[in-house]
N, CA, C and O of each residue as an XYZ file, in Angstrom:
616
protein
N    -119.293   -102.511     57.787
C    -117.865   -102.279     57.757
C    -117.566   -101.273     56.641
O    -117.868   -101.560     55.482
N    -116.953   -100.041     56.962
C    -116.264    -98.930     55.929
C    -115.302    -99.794     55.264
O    -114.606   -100.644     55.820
N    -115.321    -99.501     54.018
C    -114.121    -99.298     52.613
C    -113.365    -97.769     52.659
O    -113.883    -96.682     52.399
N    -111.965    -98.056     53.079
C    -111.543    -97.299     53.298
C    -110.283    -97.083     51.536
O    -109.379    -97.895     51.341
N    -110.484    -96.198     50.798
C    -109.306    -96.363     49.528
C    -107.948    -95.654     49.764
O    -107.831    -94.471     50.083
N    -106.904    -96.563     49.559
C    -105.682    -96.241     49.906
C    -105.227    -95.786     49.033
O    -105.669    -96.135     47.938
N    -104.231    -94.885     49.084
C    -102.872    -94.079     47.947
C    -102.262    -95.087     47.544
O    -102.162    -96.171     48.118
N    -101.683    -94.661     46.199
C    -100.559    -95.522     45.913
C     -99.244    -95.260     46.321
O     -98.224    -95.894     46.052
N     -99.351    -94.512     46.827
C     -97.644    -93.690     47.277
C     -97.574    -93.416     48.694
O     -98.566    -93.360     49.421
N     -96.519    -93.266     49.028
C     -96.213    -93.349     50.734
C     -95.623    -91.827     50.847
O     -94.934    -91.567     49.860
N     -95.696    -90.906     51.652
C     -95.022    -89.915     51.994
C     -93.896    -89.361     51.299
O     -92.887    -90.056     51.424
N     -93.704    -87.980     50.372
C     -92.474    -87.853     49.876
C     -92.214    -86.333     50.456
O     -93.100    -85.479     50.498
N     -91.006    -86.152     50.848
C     -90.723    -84.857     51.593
C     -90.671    -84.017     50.261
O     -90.264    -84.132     49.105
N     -91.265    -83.174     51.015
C     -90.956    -81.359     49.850
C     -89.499    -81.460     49.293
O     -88.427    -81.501     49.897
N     -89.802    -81.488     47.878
C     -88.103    -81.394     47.398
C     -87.348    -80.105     47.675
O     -88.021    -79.097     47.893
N     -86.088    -80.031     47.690
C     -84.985    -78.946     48.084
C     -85.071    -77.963     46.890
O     -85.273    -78.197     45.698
N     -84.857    -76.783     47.551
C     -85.055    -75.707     46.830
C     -86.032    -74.400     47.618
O     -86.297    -74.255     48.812
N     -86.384    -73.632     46.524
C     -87.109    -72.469     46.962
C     -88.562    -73.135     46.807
O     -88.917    -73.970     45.975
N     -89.678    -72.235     48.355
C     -90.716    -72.991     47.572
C     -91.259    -71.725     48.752
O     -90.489    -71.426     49.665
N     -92.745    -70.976     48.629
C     -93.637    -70.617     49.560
C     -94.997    -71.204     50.035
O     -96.000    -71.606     49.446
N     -94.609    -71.085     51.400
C     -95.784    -71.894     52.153
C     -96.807    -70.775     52.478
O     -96.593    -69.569     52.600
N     -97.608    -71.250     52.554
C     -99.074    -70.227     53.207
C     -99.398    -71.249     54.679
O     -99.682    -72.417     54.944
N     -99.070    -69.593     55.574
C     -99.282    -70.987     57.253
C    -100.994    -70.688     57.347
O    -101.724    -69.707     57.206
N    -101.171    -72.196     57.682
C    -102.554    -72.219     57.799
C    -102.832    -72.644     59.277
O    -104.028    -72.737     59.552
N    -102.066    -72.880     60.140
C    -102.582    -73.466     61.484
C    -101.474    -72.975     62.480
O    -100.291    -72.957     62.139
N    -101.870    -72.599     63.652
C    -100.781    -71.905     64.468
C    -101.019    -72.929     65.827
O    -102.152    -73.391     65.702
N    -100.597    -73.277     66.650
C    -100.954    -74.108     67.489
C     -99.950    -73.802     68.979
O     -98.807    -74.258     68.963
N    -100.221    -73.362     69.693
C     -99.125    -73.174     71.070
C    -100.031    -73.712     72.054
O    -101.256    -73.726     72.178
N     -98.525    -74.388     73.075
C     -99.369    -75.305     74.012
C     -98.114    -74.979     75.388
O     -96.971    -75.365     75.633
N     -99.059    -74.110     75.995
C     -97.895    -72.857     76.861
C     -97.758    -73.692     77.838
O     -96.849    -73.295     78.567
N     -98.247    -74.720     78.233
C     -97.742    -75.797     79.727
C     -96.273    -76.304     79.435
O     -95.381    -76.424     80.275
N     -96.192    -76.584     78.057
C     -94.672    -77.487     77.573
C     -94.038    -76.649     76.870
O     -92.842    -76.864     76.669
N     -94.855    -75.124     76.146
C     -94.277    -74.271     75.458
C     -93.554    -74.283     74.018
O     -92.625    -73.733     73.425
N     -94.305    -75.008     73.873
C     -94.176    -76.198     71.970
C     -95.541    -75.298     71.099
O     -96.751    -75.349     71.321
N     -94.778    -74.510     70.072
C     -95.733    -73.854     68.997
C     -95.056    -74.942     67.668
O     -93.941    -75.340     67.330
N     -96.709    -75.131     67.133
C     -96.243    -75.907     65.915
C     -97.388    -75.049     64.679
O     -98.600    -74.837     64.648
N     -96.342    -74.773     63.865
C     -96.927    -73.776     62.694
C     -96.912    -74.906     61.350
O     -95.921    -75.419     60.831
N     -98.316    -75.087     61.005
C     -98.336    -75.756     59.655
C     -98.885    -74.823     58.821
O     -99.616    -73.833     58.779
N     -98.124    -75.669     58.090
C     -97.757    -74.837     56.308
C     -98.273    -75.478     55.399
O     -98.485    -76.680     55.564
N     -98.612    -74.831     54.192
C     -98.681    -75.613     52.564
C     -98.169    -74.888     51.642
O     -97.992    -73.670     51.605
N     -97.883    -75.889     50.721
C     -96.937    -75.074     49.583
C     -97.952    -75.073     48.259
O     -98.860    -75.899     48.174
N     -97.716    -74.084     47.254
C     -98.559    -74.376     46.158
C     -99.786    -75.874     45.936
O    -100.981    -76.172     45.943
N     -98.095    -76.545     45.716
C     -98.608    -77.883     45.472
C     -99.779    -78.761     45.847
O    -100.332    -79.659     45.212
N    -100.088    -78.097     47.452
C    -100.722    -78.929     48.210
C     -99.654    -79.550     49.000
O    -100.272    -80.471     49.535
N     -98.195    -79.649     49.497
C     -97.215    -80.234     50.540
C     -97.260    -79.438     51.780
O     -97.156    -78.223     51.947
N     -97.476    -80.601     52.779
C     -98.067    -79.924     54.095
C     -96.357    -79.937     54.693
O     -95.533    -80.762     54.297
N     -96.041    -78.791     55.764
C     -94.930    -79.121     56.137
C     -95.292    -78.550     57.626
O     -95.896    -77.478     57.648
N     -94.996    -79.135     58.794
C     -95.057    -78.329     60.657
C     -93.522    -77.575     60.929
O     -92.468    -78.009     60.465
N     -93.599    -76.848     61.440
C     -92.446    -76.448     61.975
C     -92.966    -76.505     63.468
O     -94.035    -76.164     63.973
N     -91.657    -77.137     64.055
C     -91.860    -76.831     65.873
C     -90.621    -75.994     66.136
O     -89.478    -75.889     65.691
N     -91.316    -75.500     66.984
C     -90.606    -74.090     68.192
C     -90.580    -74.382     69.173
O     -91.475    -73.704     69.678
N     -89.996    -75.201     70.217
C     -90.017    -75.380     71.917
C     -89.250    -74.405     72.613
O     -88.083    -74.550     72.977
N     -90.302    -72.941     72.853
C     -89.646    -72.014     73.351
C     -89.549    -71.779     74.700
O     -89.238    -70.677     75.153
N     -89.972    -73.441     75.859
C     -89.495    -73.906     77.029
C     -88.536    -74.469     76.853
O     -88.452    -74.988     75.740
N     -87.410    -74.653     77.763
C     -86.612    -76.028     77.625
C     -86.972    -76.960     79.006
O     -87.414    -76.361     79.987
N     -86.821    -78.103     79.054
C     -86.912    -78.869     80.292
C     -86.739    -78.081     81.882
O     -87.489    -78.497     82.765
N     -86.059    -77.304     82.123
C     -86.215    -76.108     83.468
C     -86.975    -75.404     83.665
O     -86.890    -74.796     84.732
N     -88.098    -75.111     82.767
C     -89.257    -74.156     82.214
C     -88.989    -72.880     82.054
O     -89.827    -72.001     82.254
N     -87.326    -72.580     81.533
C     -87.022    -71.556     81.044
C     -87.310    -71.589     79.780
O     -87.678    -72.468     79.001
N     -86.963    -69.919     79.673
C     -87.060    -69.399     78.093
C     -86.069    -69.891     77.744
O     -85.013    -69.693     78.345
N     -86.189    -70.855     76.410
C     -85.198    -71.125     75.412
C     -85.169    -69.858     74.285
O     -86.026    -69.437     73.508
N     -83.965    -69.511     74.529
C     -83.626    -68.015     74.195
C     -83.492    -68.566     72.635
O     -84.337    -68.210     71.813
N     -82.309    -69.523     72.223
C     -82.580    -69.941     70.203
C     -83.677    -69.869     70.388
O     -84.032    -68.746     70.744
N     -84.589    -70.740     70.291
C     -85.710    -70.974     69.704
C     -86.754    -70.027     69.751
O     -87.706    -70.190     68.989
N     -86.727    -68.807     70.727
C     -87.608    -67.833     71.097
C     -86.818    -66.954     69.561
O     -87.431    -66.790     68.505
N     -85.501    -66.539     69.790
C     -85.103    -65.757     68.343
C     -85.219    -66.582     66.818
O     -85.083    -65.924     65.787
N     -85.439    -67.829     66.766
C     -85.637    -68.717     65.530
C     -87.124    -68.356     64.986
O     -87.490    -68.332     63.810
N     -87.856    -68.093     66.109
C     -89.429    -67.895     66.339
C     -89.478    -66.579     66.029
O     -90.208    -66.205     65.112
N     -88.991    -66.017     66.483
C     -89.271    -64.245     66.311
C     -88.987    -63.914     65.307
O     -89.812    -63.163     64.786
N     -87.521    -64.302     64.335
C     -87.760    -63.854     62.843
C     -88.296    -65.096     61.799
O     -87.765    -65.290     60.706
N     -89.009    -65.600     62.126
C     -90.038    -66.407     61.641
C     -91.210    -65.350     61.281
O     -91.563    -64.838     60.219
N     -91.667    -65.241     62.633
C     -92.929    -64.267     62.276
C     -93.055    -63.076     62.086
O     -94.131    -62.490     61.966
N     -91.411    -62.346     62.015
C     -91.739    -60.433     61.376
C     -91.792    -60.994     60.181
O     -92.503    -60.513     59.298
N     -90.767    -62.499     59.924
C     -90.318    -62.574     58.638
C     -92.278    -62.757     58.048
O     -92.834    -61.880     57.386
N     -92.819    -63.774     58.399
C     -94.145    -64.109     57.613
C     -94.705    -63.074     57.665
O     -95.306    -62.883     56.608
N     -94.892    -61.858     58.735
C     -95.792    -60.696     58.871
C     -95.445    -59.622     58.212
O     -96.138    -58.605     58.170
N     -94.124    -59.795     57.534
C     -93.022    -58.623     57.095
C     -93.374    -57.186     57.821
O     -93.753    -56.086     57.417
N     -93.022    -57.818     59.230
C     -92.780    -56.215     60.066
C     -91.787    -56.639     61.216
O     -92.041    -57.359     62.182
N     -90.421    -55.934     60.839
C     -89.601    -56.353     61.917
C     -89.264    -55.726     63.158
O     -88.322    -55.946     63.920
N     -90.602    -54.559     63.250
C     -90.834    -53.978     64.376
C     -91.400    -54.342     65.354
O     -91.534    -53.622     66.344
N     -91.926    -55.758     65.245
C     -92.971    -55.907     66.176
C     -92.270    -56.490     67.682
O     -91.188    -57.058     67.531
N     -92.746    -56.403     68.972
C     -92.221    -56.480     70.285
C     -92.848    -57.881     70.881
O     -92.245    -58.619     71.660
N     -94.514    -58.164     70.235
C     -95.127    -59.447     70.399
C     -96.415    -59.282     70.047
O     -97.190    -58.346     70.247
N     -96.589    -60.689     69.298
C     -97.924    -61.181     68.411
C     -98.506    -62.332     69.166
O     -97.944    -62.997     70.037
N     -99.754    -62.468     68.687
C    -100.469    -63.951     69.400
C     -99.886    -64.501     68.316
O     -99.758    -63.962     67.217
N     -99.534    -65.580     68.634
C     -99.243    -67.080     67.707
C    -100.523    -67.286     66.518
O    -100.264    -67.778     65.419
N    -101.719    -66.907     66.841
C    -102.455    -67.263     65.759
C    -102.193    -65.796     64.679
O    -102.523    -65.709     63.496
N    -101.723    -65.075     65.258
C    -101.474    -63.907     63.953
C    -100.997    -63.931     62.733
O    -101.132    -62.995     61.945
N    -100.285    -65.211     62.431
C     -98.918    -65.722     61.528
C    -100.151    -66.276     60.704
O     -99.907    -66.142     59.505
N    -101.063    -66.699     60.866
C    -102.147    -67.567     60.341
C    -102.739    -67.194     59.002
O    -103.567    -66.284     59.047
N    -102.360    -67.946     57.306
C    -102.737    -67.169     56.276
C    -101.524    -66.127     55.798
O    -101.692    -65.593     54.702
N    -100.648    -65.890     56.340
C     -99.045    -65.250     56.064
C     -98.885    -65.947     55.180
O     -99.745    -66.776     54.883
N     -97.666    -65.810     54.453
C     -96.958    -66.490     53.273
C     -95.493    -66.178     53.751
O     -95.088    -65.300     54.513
N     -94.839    -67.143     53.086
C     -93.548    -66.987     53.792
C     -92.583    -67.688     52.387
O     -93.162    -68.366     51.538
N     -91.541    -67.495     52.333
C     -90.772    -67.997     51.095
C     -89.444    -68.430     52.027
O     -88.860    -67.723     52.848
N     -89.143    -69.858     51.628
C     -87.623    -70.151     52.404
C     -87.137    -71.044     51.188
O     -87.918    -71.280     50.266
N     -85.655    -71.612     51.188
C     -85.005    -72.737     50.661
C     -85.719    -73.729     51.606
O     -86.283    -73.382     52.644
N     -85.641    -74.986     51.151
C     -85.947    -75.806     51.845
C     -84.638    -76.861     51.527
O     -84.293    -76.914     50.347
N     -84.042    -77.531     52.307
C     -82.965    -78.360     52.546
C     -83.111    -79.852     53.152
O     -83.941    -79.964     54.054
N     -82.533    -80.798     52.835
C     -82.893    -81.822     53.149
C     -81.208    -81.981     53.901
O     -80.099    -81.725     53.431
N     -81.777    -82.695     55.695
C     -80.536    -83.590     56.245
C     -81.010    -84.982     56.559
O     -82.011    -85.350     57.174
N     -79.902    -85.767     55.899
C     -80.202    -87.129     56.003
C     -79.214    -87.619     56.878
O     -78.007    -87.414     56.750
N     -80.067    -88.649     58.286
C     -78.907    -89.269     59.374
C     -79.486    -90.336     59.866
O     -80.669    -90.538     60.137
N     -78.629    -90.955     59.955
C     -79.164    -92.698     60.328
C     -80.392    -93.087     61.332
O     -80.014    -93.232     62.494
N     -81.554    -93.252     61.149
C     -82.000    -93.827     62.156
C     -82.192    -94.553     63.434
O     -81.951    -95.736     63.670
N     -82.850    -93.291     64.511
C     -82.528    -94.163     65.804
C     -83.112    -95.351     66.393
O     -83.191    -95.611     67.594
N     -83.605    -96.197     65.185
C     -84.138    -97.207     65.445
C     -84.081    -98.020     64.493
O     -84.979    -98.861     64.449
N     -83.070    -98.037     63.480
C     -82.615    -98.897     62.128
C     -81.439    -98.222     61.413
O     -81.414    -98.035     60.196
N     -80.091    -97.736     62.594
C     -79.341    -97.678     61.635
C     -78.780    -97.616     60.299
O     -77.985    -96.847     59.759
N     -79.424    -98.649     59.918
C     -78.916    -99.343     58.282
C     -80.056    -98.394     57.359
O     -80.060    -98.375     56.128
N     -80.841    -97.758     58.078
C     -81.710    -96.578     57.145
C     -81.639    -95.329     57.445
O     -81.070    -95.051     58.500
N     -82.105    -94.400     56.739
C     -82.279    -93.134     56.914
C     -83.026    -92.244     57.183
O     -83.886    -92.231     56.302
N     -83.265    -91.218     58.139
C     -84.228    -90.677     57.930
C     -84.147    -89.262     57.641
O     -83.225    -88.729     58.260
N     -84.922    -88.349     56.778
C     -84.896    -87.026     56.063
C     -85.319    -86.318     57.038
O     -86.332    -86.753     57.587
N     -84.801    -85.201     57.510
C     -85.119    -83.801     58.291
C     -85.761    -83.096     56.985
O     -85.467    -83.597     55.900
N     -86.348    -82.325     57.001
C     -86.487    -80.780     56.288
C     -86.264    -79.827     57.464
O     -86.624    -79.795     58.640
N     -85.131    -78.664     56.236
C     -85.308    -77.576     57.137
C     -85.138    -76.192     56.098
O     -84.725    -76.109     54.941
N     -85.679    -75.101     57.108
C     -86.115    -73.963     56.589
C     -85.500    -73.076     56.154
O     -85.927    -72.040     56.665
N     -84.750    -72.892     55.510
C     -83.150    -71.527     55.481
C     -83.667    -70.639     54.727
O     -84.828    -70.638     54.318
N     -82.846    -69.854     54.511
C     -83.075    -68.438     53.944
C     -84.470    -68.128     53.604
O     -84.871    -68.343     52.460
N     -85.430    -67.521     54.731
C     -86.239    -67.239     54.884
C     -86.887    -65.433     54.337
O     -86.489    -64.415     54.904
N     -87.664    -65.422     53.449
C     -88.143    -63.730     53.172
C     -89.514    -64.077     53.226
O     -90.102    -65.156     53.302
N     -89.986    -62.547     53.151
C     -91.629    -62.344     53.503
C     -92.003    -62.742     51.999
O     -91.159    -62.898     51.118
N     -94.062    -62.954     51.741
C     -93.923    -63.781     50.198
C     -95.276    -63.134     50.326
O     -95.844    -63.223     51.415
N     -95.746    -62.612     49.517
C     -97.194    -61.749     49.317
C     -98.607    -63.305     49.506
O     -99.620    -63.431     50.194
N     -98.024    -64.037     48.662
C     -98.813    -65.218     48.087
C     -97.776    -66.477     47.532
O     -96.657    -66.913     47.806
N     -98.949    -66.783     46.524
C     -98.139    -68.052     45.833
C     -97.732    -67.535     44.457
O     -98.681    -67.056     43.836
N     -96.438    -67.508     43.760
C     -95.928    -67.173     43.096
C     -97.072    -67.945     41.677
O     -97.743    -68.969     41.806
N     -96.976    -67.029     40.361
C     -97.605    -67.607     39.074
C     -96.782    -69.247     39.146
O     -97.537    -70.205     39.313
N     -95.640    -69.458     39.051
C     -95.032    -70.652     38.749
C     -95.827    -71.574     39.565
O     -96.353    -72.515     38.971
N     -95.967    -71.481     40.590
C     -96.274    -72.564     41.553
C     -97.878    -72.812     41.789
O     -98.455    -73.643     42.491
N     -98.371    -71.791     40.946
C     -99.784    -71.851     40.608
C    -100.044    -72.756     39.508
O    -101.024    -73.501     39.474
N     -99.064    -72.675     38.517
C     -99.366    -73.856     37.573
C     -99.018    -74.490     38.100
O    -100.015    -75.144     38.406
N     -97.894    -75.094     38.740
C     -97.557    -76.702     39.115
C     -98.701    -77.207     39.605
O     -99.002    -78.374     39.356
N     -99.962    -75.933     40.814
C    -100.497    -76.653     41.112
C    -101.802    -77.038     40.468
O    -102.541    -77.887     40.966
N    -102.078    -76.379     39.320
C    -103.134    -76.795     38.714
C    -102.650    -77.816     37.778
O    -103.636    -78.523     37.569
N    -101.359    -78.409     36.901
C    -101.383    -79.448     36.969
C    -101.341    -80.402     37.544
O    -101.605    -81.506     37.068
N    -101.002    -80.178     38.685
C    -100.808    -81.694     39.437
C    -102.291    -81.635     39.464
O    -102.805    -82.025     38.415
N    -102.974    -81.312     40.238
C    -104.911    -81.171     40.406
C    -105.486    -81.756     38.922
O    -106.342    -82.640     38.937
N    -104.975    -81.220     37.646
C    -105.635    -81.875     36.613
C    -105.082    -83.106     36.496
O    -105.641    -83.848     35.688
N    -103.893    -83.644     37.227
C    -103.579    -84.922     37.065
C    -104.184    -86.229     37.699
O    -104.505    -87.369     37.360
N    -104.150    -85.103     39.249
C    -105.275    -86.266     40.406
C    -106.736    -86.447     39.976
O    -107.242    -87.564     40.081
N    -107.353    -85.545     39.561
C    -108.333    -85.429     38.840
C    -109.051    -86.274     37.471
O    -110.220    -86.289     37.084
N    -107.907    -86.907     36.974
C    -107.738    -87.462     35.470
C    -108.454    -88.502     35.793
O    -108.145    -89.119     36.813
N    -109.602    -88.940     34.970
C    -110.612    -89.855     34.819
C    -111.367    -89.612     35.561
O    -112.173    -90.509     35.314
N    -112.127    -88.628     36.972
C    -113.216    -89.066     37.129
C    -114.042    -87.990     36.710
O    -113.444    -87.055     36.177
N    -115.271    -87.899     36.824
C    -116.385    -86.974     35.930
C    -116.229    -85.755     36.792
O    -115.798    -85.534     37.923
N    -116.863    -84.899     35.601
C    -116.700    -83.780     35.808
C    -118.285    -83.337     36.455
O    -119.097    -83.697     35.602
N    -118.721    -82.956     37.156
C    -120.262    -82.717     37.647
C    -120.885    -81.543     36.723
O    -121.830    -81.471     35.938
N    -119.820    -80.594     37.237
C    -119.894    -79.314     36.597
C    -120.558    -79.192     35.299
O    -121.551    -78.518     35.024
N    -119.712    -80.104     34.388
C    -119.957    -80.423     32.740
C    -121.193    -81.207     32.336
O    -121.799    -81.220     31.265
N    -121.420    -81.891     33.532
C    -122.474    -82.634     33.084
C    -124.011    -82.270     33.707
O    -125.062    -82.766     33.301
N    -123.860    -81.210     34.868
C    -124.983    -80.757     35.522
C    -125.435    -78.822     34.411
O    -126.448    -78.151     34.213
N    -123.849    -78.722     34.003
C    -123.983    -77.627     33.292
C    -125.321    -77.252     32.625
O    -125.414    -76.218     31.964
């Protein structure tokens, strides 16, 4: 039987504000027409965005096809482009606000559940110096107490 070690913490959404993601996974699934683009932020915070650029008639959903399209001149910073494969966005950087909507649960009212969403979106070379330290402290934090190999194989 595996020992499996659990977190101490349960899921916390990307806090609100400015933050850049680097998309690392592009995923389209052209039968239902659902692209889901995952992201990470400095930190290590994973975030998906979905695009259902079918709607139930197996038309073009025209929002979501233009929500999609300056998505990816925005990550590719070229707003010339006419059409990309979905995996092209892949390794882009992208800089948005990130916003939190909170609305009652459709299955517990009496709680809440957090949307994230993406606003004011610009093109982002990389990961900004700031968010490079956050993430090397947080890493020296997860890190704190166990051995170092490096130091000791040195």
């Amino acid at each position: 039987m595996a020992k499996i070690k659990l977190s101490e913490g349960g899921y916390t959404p990307i806090p609100e504000g400015e933050h850049i993601f680097k998309i690392t996974k592009s995923n389209y699934d052209e039968d239902f027409g659902k692209l889901e683009v995952e992201m990470v932020t400095a930190s290590g915070q994973k975030h998906i965005e979905r695009f259902y650029l079918v709607n139930n008639d197996g038309e073009v959903n025209e929002g979501a096809l233009n929500v999609f399209s300056y998505f990816a001149k925005t990550a590719l910073n070229n707003f010339n482009l006419d059409e990309i494969d979905h995996e092209d966005i892949v390794g882009c950087y992208i800089k948005c606000t990130v916003e939190h909507e909170k609305v009652p649960s459709n299955k517990d009212p009496a709680k809440t559940v957090t949307f994230i969403r993406l606003t004011d979106k610009s093109p982002a070379s990389g990961f900004e110096k700031d968010n490079l330290t956050e993430k090397t402290e947080q890493s020296k934090a997860t890190n704190k107490g166990m051995i170092d190999l490096d130091a000791l194989l040195g």
